[in-house]
N, C-alpha and C positions, 0 to 999 in steps of 0.2 A: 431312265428316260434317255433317249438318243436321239437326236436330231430334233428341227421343228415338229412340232405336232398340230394333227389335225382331229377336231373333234365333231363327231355327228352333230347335226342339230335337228331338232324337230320342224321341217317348215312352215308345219302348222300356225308356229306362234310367231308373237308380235315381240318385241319389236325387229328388224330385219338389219343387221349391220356387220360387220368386218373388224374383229377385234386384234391386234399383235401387242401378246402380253409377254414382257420380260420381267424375271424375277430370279434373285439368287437365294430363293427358298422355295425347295417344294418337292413333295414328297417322291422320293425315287422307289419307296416300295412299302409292303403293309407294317406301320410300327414306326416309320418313320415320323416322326411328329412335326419335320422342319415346313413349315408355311401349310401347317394341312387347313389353318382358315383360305388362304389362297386357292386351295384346292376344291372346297366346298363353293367359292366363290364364281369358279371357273364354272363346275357341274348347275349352278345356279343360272347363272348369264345362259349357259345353253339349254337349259330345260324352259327360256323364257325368247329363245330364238335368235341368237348372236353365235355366230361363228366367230370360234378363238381357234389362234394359231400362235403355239408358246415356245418362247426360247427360257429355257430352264437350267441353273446351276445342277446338275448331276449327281454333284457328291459334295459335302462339308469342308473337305480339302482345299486350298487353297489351288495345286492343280488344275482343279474343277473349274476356274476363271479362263482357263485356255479355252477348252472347248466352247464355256457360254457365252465367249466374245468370237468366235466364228457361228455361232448360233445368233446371235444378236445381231450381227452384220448382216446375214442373210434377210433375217426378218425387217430388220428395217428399210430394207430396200425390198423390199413386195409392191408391188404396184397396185396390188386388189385390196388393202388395207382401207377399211375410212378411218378407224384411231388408232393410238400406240398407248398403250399404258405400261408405264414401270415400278414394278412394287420394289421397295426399299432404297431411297436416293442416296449417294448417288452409283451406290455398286451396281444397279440394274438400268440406272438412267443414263450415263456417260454416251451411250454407244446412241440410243435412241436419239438424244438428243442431238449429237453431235452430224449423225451419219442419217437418219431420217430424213424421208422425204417432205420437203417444209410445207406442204400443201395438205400432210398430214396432222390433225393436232394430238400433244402430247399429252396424257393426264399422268400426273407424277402422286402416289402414294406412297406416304409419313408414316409407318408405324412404329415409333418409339426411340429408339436409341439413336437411328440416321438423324431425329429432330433435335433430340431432347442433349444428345450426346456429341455428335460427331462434326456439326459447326461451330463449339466453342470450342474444341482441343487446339487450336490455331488459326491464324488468318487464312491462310491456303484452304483450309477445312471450309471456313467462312463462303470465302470467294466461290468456290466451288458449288456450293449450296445455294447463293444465291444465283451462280451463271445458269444453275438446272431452273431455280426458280420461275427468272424471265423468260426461259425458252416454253412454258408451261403455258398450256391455253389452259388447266384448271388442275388444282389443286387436293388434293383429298387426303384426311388425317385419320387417323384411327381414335385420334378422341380430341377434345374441345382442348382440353391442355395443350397439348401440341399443334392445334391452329392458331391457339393465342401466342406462341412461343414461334410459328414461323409469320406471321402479322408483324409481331414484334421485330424479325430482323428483315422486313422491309417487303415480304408478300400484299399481294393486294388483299385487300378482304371480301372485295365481293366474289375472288377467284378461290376462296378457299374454305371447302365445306367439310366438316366432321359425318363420318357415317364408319359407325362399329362395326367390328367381324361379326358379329351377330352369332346366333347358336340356333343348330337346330331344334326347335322345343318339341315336334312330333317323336324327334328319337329318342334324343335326352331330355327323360323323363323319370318320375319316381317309382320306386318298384319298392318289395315284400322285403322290408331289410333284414329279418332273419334267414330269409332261402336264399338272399343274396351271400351273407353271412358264411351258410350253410357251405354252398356252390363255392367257394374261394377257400374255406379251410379256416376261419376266422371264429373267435371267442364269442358268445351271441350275448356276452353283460358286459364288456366291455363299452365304455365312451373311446370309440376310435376316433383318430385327426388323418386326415388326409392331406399329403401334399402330390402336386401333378405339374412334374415341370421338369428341367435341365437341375443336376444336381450342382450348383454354381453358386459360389459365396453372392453373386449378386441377387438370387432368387431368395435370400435369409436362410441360406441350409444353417450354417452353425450356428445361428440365435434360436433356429427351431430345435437344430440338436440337443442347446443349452435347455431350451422351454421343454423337451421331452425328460431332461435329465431330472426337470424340478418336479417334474408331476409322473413321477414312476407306477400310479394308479391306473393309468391313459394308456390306449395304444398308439403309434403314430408307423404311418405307411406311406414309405415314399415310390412312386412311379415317375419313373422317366430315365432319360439318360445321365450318364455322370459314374462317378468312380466313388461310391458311400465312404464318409467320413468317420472317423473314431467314433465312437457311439451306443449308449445302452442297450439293456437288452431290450425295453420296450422300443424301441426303433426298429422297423423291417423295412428290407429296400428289393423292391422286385423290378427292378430295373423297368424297361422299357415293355410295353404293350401295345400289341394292337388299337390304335385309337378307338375304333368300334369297340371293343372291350370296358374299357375306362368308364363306362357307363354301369359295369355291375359295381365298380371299387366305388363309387359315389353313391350308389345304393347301400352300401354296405356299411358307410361312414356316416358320421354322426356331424362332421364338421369339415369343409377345406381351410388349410391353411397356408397363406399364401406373405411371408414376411418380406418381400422382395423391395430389394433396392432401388430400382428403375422398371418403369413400368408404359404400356399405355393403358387398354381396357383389355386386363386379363383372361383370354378364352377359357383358361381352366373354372375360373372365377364363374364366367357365364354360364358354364356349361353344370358346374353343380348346384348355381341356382334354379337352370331349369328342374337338376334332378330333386328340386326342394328341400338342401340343403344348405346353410347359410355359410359363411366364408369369415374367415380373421383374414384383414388384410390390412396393410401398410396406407398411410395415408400420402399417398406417394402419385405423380402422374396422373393416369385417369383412373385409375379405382375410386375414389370417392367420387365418379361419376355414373356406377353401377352401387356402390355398398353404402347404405346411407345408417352409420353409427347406432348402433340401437334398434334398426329398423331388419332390416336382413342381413345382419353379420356387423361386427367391432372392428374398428380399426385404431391402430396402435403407431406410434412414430417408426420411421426407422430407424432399426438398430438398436433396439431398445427390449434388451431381453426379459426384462424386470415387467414391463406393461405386456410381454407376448405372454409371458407365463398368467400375470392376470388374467389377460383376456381366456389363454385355455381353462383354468380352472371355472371363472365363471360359465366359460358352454357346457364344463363337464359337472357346475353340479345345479345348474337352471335350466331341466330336461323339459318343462312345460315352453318354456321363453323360448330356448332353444326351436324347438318343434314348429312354435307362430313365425317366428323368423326364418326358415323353412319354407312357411308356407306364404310369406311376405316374396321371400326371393323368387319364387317361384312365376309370383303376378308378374314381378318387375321384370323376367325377363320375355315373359309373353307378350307384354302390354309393347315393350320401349325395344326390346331387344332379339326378335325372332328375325333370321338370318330371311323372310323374305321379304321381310318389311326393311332392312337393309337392302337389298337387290336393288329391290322397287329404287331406292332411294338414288343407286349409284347409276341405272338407268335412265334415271331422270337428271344425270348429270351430264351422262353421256350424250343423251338425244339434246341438250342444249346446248350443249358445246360442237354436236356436229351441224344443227339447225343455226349456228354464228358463223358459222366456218364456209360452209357450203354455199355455193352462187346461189342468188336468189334464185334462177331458174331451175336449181333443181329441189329446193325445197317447196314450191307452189303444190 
């Protein structure tokens, strides 16, 4: 990605507005996985008629800050903007805030670590989190944990609303798990686990390693990025995929598993509930507000190798239970969690933050 960008929009639809979105995540090419909910999110907003114009972090590098801060400068001085949104505070907000036009209002979005993490490491950390806070005409969190957690250090609460990444459930969906099986090169009587993430002591690599080493019956298959750890032989790591792909490895698995340290509402999480398979996940952040214990997938403390291996043996030898919870997750993400009944939601965020903002003559 280079320079601001400009995206079609259908003029056909409703609603009609001026978006400048900064973010220091988002996908700079296919496979890359950094911010691809932000990415979905964007393709969203425009297939429902909102022109976005983004200043985008380029590359994971910490270089990458040079360019997005002359990126960010430009965009926030547009004149043709009605909002600014910044995903991840306050790496994507500094600039918007600071250098925006005040006639502009800001929407600041919390997805995890910038909440949960990065205003207690210090008071500087603090202060900062709350100066983006008040410059903020409205709030938006990636899950309830984390609005209760910026409430708590002094947000308002009627400025600050929860609305998940959401998944697409028309694409990720369930498919033939032995052709899927087949089509990948994969054992077809094996109970496989699935992990899909950063290969990162924070995501539970090594307690999963350890829970693979206990249950040498199990396949377990990790996707993503990261450099694979010591580890058996029933462990495979096929690095990173095309996102659009990651939908046959979840057809093809019988479980995700997800032991992660820090969290908010996990999109891998989402995304194989749509494909109607159930999830181990940590009772950590906002997962226990997608995984409900017993009902569409187990969840186990952090860090706690002893309950992860529990949990994998019971999904690998309660193939019936397993299957209902499957098709449990599957509701829960259609009913509470399809990426357009999120849209909807952040649209109606936006249309009331610009109907507060704007003279009243031009909202009549």
């Amino acid at each position: 990605m280079t320079g601001d960008l400009s995206h079609p929009v259908n003029p056909g639809n409703t609603p009609s507005y001026t978006l400048g979105l900064f973010t220091n995540m988002y996908p700079a090419f296919e496979g890359d996985y950094r911010g691809i909910f932000i990415r979905q999110m964007v393709t969203d907003l425009e297939e429902r008629g909102v022109k976005i114009f983004i200043a985008a972090k380029p590359t994971p590098s910490l270089l990458g800050y040079i360019s997005f801060a002359a990126r960010s400068v430009r965009l926030a001085r547009r004149k043709d903007l009605d909002l600014l949104q910044a995903e991840y505070i306050p790496h994507s907000s500094l600039i918007p805030a600071l250098l925006g036009r005040r006639t502009v209002p800001l929407i600041l979005k919390f997805h995890g670590d910038d909440a949960r993490i990065f205003p207690f490491k210090n008071r500087v950390n603090m202060a900062l989190t709350r100066a983006m806070i008040r410059r903020a005409a409205h709030i938006v969190t990636a899950s309830e944990e984390i609005r209760k957690t910026l409430i708590d250090i002094g947000a308002p609460s009627d400025r600050v609303t929860a609305i998940h990444s959401g998944v697409d459930t028309a694409f990720f969906t369930g498919g033939d798990r032995q052709e899927a099986r087949a089509r990948l090169g994969l054992p077809p009587k094996k109970t496989i686990f699935l992990f899909v993430g950063r290969l990162h002591p924070w995501k539970g690599i090594p307690e999963l390693v350890e829970a693979a080493r206990a249950c040498p019956e199990h396949l377990f298959l990790f996707i993503g990025p990261g450099s694979p750890p010591d580890h058996p032989d029933n462990c495979i790591f096929f690095g990173t995929v095309p996102h659009r792909e990651v939908r046959a490895w979840m057809n093809a698995a019988d479980c995700l598993v997800l032991p992660t340290h820090t969290e908010a509402v996990p999109t891998s999480v989402m995304e194989a509930f749509a494909c109607g398979i159930p999830a181990i996940t940590t009772n950590i952040g906002g997962c226990p507000e997608i995984v409900t214990d017993q009902k569409n997938g187990l969840m186990v403390p952090v860090g706690d190798t002893g309950a992860l291996v529990a949990a994998v043996e019971w999904m690998g030898s309660h193939e019936e239970e397993r299957m209902q919870m499957g098709h449990d997750a599957r509701a829960t993400v259609v009913q509470r969690y399809d990426h357009r009944i999120m849209t909807a939601r952040l649209i109606g965020i936006h249309t009331t933050v610009l109907e507060n903002t704007r003279p009243a003559s031009l909202t009549k």
